[in-house]
N, C-alpha and C positions, 0 to 999 in steps of 0.2 A: 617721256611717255612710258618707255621700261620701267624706270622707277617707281611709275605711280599704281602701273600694273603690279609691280612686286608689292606694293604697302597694301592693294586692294586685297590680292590672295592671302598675304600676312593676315588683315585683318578677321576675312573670312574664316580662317584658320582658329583665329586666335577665339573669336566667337562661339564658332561648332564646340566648344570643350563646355562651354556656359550652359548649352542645351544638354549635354550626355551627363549622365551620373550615375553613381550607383544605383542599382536596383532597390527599392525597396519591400521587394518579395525575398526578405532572407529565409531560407529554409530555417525558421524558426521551430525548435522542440518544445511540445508541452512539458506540463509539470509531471504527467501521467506520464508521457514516453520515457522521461527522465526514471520515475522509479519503478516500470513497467517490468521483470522477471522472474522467473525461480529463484528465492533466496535458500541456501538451505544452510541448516542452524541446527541448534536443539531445543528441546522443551524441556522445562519443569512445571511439574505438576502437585499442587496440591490441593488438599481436599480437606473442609473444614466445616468438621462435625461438631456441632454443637460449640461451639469454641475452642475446642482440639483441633488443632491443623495438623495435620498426616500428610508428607509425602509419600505418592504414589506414584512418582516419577520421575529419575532426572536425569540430565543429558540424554533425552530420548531422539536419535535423529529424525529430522523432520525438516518438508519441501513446504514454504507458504509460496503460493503462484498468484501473482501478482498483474491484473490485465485492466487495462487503459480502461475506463467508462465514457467520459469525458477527457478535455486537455487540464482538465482541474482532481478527476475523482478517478478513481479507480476501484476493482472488486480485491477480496483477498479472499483466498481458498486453503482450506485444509485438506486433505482428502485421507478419507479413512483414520479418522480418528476415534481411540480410544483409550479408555480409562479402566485401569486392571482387568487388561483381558476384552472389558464388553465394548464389541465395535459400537461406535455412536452415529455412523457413518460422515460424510463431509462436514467442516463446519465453512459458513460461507458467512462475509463479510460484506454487505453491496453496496455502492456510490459513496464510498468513504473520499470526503471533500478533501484536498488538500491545503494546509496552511503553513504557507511560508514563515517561518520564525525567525529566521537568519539566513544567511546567504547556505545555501544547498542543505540546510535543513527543512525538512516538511512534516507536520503532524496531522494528524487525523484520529476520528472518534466515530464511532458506527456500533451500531443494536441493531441485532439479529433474533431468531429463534432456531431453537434445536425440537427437531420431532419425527423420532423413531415410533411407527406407527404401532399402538397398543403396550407400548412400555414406556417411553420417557418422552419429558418435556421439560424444555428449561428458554430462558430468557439471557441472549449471550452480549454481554456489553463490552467492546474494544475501543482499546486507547493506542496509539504509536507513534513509531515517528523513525523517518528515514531519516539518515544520513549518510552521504555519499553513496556507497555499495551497503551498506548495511542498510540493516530493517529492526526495528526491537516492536515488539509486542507484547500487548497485556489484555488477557482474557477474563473477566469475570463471568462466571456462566452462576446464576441465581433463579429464584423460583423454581426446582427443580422438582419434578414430579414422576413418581414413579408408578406406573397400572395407577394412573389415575390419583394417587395420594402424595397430599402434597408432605416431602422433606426438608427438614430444617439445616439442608447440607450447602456447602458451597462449593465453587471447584473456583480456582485460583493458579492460570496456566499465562507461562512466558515463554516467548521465543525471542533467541537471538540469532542472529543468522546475517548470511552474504551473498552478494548475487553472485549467479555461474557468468 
């Protein structure tokens, strides 16, 4: 009778392990937490008149902040930016989707506007793409209008940069 009582508790034992398992609530990260911070970097800047490209800026330092939208998208901010001297104030970048390329690489693409009230307006188009800690950036800011008249100028700004 011991014996059979020992194979039952075995049994039972051996059973319970069938029922427990790991969790399947892993504190899983989105793609946004993943490249969710301040990166800081520099800019180059240039400006392209008439088909003359001028630099008006390089290695300028500079923080892009970087905040979750979604577990897919995120925003990207500049703040206080400017171009020889004239504050343009923030440029902001919203719900830039993210797309998986490769393992811990992510790109994204997002249009924007710029508009300093009674002086400029422009139309700002961004391309990027993280990887790992880093962040690379490409700004085309086009359509650009100044008191109202439109310029045949471009501006042409990159940031490279790494999270704190």
């Amino acid at each position: 009778m011991k014996k059979n009582l020992f194979f039952y508790v075995f049994a039972v034992l051996c059973t319970m392990s069938l029922f427990t398992s790991c969790s399947d609530d892993d504190d899983a990260v989105s793609l946004a937490e993943v490249v969710a911070g301040d990166y800081e970097g520099t800019l180059d800047i240039a400006m392209d008149m008439g088909g003359v490209s001028v630099s008006v800026g390089e290695d300028v330092a500079e923080t892009v902040e970087v905040t979750k939208v979604t577990d897919a998208a995120v925003d990207l901010r500049i703040q206080g930016f400017s171009i020889i001297g004239m504050d343009l104030g923030n440029i902001e970048l919203k719900n830039c989707q993210l797309t998986e390329v490769r393992d811990g690489v992510y790109d994204f693409t997002a249009s924007s506007s710029l508009n300093v009230v009674g002086l400029l307006s422009a139309t700002i188009n961004g391309t990027g793409e993280f990887s790992g800690n880093t962040l690379s950036l490409n700004l085309d800011i086009t359509n650009i209008a100044l008191n109202g008249n439109d310029v045949n100028y471009t501006v042409d700004v990159r940031f490279d940069g790494s999270k704190n």
